[in-house]
ZADO-1210 file (C-alpha; in nm, 4 decimals, padded with zeros to 6 digits):
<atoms>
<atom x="-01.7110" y="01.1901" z="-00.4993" code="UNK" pos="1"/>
<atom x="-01.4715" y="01.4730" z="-00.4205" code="UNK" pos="2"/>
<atom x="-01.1660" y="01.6971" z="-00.5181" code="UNK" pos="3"/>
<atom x="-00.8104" y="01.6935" z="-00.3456" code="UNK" pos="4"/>
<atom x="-00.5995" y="01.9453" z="-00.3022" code="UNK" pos="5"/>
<atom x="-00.3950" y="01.8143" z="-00.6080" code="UNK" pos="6"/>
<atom x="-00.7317" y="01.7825" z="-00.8198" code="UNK" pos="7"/>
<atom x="-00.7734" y="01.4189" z="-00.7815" code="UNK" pos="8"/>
<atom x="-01.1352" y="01.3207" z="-00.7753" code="UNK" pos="9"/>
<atom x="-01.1210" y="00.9877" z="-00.5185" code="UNK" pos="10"/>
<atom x="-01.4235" y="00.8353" z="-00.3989" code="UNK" pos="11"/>
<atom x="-01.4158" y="00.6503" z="-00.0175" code="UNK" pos="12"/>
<atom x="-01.6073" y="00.6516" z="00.2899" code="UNK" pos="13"/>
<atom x="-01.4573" y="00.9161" z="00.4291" code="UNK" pos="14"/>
<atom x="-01.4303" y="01.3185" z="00.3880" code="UNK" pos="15"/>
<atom x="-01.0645" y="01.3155" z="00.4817" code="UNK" pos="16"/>
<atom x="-00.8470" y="01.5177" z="00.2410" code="UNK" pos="17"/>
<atom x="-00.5191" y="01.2996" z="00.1367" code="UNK" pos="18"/>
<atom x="-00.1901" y="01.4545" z="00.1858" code="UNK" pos="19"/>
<atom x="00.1300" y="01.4461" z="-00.0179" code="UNK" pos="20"/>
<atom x="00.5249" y="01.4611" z="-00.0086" code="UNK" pos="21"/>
<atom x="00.7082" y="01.3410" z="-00.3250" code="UNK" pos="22"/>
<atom x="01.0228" y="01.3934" z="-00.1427" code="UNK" pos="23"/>
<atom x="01.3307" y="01.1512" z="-00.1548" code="UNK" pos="24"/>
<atom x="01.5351" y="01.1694" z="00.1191" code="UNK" pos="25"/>
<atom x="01.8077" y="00.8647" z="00.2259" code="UNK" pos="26"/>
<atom x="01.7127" y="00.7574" z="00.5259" code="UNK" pos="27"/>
<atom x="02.0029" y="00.6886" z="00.7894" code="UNK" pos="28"/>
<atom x="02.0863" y="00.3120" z="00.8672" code="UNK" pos="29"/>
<atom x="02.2368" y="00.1079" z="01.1475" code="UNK" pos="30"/>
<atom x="02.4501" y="-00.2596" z="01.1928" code="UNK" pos="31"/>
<atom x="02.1381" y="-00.4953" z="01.2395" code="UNK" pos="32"/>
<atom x="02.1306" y="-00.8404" z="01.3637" code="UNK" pos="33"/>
<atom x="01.8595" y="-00.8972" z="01.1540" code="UNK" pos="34"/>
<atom x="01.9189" y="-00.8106" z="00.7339" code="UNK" pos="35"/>
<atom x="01.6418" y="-00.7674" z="00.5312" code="UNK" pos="36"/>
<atom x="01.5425" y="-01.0082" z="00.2561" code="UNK" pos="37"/>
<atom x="01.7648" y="-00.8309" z="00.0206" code="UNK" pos="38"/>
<atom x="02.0338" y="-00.8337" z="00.2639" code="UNK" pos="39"/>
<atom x="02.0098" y="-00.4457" z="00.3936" code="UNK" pos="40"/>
<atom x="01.9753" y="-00.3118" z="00.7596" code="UNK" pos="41"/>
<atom x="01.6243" y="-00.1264" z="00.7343" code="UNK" pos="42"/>
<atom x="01.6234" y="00.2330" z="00.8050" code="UNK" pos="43"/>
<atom x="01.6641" y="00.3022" z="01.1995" code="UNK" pos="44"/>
<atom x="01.4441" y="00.6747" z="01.1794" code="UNK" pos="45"/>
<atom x="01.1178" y="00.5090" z="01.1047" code="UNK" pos="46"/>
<atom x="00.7565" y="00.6474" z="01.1654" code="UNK" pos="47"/>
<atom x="00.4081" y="00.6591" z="01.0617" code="UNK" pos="48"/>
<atom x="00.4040" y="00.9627" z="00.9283" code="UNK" pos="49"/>
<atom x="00.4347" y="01.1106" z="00.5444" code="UNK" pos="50"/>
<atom x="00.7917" y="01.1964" z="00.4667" code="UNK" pos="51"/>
<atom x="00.9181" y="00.9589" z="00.7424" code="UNK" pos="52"/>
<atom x="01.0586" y="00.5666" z="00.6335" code="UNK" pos="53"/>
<atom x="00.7683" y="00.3952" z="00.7153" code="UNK" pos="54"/>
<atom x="00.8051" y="00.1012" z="01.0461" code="UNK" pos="55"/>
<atom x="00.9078" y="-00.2192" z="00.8769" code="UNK" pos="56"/>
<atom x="00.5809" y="-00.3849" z="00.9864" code="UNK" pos="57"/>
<atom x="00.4433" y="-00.7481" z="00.9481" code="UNK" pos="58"/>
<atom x="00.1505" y="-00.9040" z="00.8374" code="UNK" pos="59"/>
<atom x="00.0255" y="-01.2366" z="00.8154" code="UNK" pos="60"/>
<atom x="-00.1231" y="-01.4013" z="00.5057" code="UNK" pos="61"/>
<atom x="-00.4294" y="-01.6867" z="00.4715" code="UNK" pos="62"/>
<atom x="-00.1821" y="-01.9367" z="00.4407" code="UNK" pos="63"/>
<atom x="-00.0046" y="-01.7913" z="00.7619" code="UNK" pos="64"/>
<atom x="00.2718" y="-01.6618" z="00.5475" code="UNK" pos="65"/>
<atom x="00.4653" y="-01.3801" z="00.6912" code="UNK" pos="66"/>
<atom x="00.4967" y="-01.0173" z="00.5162" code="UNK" pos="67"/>
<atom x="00.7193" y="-00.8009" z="00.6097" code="UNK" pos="68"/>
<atom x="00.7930" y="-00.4383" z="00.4535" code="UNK" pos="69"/>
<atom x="01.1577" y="-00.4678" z="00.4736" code="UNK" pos="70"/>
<atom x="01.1492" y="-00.7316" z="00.2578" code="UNK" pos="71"/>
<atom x="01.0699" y="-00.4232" z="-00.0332" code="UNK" pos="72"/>
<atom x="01.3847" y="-00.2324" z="00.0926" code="UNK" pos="73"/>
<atom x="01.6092" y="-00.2322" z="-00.1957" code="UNK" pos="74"/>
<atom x="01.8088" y="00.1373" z="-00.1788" code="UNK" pos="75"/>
<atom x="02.0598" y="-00.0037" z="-00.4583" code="UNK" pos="76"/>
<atom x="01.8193" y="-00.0501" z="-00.7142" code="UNK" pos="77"/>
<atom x="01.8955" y="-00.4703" z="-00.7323" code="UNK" pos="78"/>
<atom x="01.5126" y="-00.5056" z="-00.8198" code="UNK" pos="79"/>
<atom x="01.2876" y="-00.3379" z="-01.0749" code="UNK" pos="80"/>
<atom x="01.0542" y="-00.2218" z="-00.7912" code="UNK" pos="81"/>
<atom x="01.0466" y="00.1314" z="-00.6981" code="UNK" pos="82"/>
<atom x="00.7385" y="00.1744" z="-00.5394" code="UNK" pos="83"/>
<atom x="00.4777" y="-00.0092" z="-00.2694" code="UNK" pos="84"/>
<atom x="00.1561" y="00.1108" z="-00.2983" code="UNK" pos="85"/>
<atom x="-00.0929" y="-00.0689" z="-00.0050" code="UNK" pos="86"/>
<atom x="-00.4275" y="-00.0638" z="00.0150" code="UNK" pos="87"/>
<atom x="-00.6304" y="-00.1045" z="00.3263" code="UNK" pos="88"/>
<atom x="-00.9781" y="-00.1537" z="00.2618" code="UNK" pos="89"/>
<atom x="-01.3017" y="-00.3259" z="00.4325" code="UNK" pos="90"/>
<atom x="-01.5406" y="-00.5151" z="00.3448" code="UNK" pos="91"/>
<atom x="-01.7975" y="-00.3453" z="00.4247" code="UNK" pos="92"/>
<atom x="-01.6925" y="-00.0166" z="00.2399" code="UNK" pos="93"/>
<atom x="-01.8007" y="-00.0051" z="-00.1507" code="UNK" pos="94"/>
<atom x="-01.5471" y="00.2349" z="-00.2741" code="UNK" pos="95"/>
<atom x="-01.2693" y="00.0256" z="-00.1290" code="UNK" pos="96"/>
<atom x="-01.3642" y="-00.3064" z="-00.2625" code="UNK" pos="97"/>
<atom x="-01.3970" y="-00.1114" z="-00.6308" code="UNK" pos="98"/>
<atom x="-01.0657" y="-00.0025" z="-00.5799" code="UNK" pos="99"/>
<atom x="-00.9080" y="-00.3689" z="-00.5016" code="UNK" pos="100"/>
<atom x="-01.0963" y="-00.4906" z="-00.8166" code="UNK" pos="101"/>
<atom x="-00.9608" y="-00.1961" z="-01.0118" code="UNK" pos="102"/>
<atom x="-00.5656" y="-00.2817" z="-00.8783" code="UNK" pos="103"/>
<atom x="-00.6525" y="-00.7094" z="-00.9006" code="UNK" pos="104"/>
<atom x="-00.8173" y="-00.6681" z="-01.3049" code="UNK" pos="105"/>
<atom x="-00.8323" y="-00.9556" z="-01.4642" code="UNK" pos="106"/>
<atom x="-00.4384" y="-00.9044" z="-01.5818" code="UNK" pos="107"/>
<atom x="-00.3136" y="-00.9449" z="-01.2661" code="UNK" pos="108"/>
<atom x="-00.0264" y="-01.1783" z="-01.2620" code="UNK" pos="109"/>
<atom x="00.0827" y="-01.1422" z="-00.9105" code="UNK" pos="110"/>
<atom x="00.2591" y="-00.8974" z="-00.6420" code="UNK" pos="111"/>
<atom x="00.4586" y="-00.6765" z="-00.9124" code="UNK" pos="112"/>
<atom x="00.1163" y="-00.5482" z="-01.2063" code="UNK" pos="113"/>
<atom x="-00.2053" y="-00.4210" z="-01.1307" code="UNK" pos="114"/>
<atom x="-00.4856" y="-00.4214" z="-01.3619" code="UNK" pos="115"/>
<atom x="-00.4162" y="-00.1290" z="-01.4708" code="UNK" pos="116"/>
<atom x="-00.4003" y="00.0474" z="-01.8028" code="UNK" pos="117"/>
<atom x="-00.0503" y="00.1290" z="-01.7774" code="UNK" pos="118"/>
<atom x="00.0547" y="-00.2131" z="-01.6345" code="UNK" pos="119"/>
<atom x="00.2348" y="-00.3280" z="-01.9364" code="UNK" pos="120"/>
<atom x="00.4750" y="-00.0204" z="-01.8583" code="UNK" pos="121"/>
<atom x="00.5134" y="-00.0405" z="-01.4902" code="UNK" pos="122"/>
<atom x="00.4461" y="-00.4089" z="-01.4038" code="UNK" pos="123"/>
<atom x="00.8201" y="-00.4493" z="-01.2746" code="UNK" pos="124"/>
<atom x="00.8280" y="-00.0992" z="-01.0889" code="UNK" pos="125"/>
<atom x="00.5245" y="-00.1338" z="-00.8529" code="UNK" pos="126"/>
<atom x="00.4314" y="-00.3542" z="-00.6166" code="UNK" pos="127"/>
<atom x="00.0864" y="-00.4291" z="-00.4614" code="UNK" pos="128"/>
<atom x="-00.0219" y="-00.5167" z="-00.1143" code="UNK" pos="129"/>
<atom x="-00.4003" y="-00.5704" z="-00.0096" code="UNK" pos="130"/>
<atom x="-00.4779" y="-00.5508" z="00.3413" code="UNK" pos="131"/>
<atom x="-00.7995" y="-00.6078" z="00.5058" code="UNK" pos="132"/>
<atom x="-00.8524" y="-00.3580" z="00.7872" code="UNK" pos="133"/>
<atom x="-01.2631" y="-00.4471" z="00.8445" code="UNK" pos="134"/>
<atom x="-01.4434" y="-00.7402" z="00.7481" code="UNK" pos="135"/>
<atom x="-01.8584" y="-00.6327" z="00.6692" code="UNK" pos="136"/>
<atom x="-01.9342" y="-00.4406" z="00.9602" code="UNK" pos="137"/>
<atom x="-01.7795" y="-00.1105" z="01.0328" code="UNK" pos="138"/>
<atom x="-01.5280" y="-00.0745" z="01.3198" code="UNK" pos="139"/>
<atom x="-01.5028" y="-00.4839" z="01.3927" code="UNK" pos="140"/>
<atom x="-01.2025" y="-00.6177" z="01.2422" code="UNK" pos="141"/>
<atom x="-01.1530" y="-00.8761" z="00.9848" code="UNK" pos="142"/>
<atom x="-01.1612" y="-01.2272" z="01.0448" code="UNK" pos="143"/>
<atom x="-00.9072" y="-01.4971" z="00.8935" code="UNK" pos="144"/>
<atom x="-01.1963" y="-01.6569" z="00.8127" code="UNK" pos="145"/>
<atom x="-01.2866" y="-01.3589" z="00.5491" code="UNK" pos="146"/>
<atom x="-00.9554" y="-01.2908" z="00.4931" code="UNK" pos="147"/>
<atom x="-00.8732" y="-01.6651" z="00.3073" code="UNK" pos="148"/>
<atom x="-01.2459" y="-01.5659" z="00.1490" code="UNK" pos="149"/>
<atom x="-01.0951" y="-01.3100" z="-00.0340" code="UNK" pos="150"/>
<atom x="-00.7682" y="-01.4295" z="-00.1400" code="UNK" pos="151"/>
<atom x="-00.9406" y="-01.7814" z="-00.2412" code="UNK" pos="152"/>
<atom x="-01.1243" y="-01.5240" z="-00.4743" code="UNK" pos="153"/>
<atom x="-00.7825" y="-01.3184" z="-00.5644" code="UNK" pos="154"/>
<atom x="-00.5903" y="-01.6126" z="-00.5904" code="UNK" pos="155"/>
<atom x="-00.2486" y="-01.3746" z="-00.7186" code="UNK" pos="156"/>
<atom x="-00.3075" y="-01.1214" z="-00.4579" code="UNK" pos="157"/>
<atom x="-00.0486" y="-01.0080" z="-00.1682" code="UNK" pos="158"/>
<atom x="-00.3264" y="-00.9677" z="00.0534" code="UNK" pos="159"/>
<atom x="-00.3373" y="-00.9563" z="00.4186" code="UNK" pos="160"/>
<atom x="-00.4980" y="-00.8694" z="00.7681" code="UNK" pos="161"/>
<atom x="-00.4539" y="-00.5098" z="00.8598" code="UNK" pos="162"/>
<atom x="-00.2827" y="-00.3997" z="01.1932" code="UNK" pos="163"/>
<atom x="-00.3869" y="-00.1105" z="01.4292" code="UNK" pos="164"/>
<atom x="-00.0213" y="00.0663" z="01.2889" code="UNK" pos="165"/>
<atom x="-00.2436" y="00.2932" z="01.0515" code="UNK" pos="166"/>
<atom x="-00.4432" y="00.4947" z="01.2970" code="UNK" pos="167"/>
<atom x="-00.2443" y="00.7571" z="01.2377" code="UNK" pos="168"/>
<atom x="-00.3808" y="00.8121" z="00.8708" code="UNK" pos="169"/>
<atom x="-00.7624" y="00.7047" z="00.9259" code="UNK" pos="170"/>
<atom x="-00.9919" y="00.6585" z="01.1865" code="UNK" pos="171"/>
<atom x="-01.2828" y="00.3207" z="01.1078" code="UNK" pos="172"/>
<atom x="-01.4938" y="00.5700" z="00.8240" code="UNK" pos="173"/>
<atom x="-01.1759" y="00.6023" z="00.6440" code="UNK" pos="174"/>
<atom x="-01.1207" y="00.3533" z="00.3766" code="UNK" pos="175"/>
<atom x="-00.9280" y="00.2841" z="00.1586" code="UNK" pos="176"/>
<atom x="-00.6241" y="00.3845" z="00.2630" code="UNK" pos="177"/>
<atom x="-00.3353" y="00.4335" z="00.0356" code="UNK" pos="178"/>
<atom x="00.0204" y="00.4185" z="00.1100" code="UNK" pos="179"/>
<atom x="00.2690" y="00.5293" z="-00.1402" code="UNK" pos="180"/>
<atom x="00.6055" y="00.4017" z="-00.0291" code="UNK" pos="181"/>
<atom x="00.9594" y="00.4576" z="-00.2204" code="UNK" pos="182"/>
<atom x="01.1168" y="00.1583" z="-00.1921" code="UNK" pos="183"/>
<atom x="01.4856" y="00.2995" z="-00.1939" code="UNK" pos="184"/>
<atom x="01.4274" y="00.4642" z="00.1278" code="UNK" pos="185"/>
<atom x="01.0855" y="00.2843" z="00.2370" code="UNK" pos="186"/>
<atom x="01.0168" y="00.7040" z="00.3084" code="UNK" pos="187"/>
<atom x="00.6057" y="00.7470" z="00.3030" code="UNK" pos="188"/>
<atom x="00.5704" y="00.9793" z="-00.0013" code="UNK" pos="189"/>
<atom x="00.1637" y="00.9788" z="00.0052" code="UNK" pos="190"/>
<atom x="-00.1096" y="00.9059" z="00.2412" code="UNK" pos="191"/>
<atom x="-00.4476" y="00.9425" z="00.1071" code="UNK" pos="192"/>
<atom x="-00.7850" y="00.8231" z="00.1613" code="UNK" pos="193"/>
<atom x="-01.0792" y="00.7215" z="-00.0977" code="UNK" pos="194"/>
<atom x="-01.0340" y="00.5757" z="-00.4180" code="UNK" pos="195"/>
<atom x="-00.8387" y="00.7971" z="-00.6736" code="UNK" pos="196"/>
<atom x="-01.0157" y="00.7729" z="-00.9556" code="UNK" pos="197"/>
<atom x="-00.7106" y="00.8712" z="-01.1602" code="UNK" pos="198"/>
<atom x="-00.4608" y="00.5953" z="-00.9628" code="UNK" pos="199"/>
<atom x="-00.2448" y="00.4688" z="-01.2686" code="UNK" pos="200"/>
<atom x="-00.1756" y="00.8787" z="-01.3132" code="UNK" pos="201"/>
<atom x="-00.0856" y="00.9339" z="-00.9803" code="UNK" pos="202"/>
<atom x="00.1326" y="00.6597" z="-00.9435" code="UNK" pos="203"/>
<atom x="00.2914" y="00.7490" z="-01.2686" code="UNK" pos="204"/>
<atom x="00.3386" y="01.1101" z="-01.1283" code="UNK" pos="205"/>
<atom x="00.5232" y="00.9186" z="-00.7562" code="UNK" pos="206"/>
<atom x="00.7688" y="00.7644" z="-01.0112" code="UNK" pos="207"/>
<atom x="00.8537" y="01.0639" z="-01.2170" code="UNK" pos="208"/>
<atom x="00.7775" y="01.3703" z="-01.0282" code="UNK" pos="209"/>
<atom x="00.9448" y="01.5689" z="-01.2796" code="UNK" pos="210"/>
</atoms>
């Protein structure tokens, strides 16, 4: 267990302090040959880094379904969902798998609610994705094989295999990773690692900073 510098007690497998930017800032954009789902051309000034938009990275499913993060860009507000939180977690890694069974409760319904005890509220504004960094032993990377494992037992989850993209906010004793991402910019607006304790506050807080 330990304190952030916001007074967040999170619990991972890492010391790693979490760090914070609630800013909104639009993000410039480009003509693309290639529109996002909802028909946008995704931010050109991306980056892995808090404050930045994040890079409109893909991920593959069990059922070999592709993810992308553009497909969450929505800057004119023509979906309910404001924010993407991810979670990368292992397998091997208590803290992270208590934190995906926290987020998947047994309310789930799917992509949009978390079992949460605000979900009722914010089911429409928040959307979930689960990716699996490491599968049970620390450092060696997830298998398909464990990923269908786990979404055969979280049947309603967006879950995923991880990517080497996240480096930047965790080395392999790091987990769970959570992304924050505003959706109307797809601008990081908190990278943290452990599991916050207090999540359904601080994503409350992301949504209405004031």
């Amino acid at each position: 267990m330990r304190l952030t510098l916001v007074a967040v007690v999170v619990i991972g497998c890492s010391v790693q302090a979490p760090t914070t930017d609630p800013g909104l800032l639009a993000p410039s954009v480009a003509a693309c040959a290639h529109p996002t789902l909802l028909g946008y051309c995704y931010p050109t000034d991306v980056g892995m880094s808090v404050g930045q938009p994040i890079v409109d990275l893909a991920f593959t499913t069990s059922g070999d379904k592709t993810i992308r993060l553009g497909d969450y860009y929505d800057p004119d507000g023509k979906t309910p969902t404001r924010l993407l939180h991810i979670t990368v977690f292992a397998q091997w890694c208590g803290p992270s798998l208590a934190e995906v069974d926290f987020i998947l409760g047994s309310n789930f319904t799917g992509g949009n609610a978390g079992g949460l005890s605000w979900q009722s509220e914010l089911a429409p504004k928040v959307a979930f994705i689960e990716l699996l960094g490491d599968g049970v032993t620390m450092g060696v990377g997830a298998t398909v094989a464990e990923l269908t494992a786990f979404s055969t037992a979280h049947p309603n989850a967006t879950a995923a295999l991880a990517t080497d993209n996240f480096g930047a906010f965790f080395d392999a004793a790091a987990i769970p990773l959570n992304l924050d991402i505003d959706t109307r910019t797809m601008r990081i607006l908190d990278a943290s690692v452990g599991f916050d304790t207090n999540l359904d506050a601080s994503i409350l807080k992301l949504l209405d900073p004031g």
